[in-house]
C-alpha positions in Angstrom: 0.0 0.0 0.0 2.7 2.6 0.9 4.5 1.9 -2.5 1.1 2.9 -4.4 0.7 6.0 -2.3 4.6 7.2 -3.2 3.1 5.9 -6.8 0.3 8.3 -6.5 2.3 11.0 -5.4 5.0 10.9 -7.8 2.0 10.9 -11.0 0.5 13.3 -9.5 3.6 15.2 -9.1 4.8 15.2 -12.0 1.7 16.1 -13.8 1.5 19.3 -12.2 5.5 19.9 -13.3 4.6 19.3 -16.2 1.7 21.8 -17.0 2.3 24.3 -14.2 4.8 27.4 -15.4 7.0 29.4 -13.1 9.2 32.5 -14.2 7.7 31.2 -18.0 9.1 27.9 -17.6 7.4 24.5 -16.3 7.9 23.3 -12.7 9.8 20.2 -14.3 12.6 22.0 -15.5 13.6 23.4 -12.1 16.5 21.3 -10.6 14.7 21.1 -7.5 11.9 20.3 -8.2 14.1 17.5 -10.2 16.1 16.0 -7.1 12.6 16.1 -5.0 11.2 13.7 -8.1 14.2 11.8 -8.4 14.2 11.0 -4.7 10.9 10.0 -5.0 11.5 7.8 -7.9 14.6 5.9 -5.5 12.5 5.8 -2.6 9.5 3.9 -4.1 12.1 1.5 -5.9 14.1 0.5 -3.1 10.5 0.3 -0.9 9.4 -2.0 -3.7 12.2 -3.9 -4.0 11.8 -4.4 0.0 8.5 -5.6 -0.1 9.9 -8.1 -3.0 12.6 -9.5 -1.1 10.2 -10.2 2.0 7.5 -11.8 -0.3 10.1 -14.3 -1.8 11.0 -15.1 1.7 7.9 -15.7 2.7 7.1 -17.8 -0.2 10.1 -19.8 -0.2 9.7 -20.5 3.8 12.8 -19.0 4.6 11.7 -15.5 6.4 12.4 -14.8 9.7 10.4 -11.4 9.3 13.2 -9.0 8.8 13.1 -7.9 5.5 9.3 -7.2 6.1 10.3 -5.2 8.9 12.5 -3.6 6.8 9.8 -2.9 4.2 7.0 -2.1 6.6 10.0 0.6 8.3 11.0 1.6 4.9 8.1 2.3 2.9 6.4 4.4 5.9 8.6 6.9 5.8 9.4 6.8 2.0 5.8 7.4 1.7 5.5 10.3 4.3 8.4 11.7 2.2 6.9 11.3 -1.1 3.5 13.3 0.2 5.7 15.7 1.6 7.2 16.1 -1.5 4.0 16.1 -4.0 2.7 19.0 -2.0 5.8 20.9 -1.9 6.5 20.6 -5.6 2.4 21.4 -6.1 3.2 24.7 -3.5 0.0 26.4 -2.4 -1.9 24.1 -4.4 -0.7 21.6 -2.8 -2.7 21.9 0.1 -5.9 22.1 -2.1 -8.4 19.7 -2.3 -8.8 20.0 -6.1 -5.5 18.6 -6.5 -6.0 15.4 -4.1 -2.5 15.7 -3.0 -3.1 17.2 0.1 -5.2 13.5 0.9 -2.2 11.5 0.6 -0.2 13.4 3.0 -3.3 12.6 5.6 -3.2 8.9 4.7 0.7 8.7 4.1 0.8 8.7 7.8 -1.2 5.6 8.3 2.1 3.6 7.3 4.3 4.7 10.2 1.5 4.1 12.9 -0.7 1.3 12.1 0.4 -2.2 13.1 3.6 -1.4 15.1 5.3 2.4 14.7 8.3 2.9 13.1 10.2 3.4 16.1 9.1 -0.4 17.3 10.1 -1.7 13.6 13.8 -0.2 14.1 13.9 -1.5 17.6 13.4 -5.1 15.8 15.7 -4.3 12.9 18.2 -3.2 15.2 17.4 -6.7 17.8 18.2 -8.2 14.3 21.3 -6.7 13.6 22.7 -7.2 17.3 22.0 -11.1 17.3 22.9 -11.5 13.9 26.9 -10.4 14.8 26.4 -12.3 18.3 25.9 -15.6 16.5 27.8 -15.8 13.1 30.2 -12.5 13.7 28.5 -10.5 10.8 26.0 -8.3 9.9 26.0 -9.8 6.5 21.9 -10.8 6.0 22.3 -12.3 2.6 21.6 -15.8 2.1 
């Protein structure tokens, strides 16, 4: 779900670049409204990848719930950050219910709170990471 919100945010995003002019040019050819798009784009990659990686382990019966905590962690915040970034690239409008953008920041939320915050997920990831180097020496997680 978080990696179709960042989805959301980065069309919706982007349309507006697109059409919307500033100083006579579009939004889109701004650099920073570039890098904002750009780290959008990375974001909902690595949040997808994430979620791929702890659906093959589930599938293949070799997940000990990690990399799910790591996408659950992951994609929260990746998705808070991608609504951030839709309404600041939209500016005033951005907060405009015409646009819809100011929606997804409400519900972008949703993903660090519901079913265990993000602060609880890094305590696990980071539980993870301790007994991982008491057992085998490294924090190497690849199988």
């Amino acid at each position: 779900l978080a990696t179709g919100l960042q989805s959301r945010c980065i069309d919706e995003a982007i349309k507006y670049a697109l059409e919307e002019k500033r100083f006579g040019i579009p939004v889109c050819e701004h650099q920073a409204i570039q890098m904002l798009l750009a780290d959008m784009a990375i974001n909902n990659e690595l949040s997808r990848m994430l979620t791929y990686r702890s659906a093959w382990e589930l599938m293949t019966g070799v997940s000990h719930g990690y990399y799910s905590t790591l996408a659950k962690c992951f994609a929260g915040d990746a998705a808070n950050k991608a609504a951030n970034s839709a309404v600041q690239i939209l500016g005033a409008n951005g907060y405009n219910r015409e646009y819809g953008v100011e929606k997804l920041l409400r519900d972008a939320k949703i993903f660090q709170i519901y079913d265990s915050t993000n602060e609880t997920q890094r305590n696990i990831i980071a539980k993870n990471l301790l007994d991982r180097i008491q057992q085998i020496g490294s924090i190497s997680l690849i199988a």
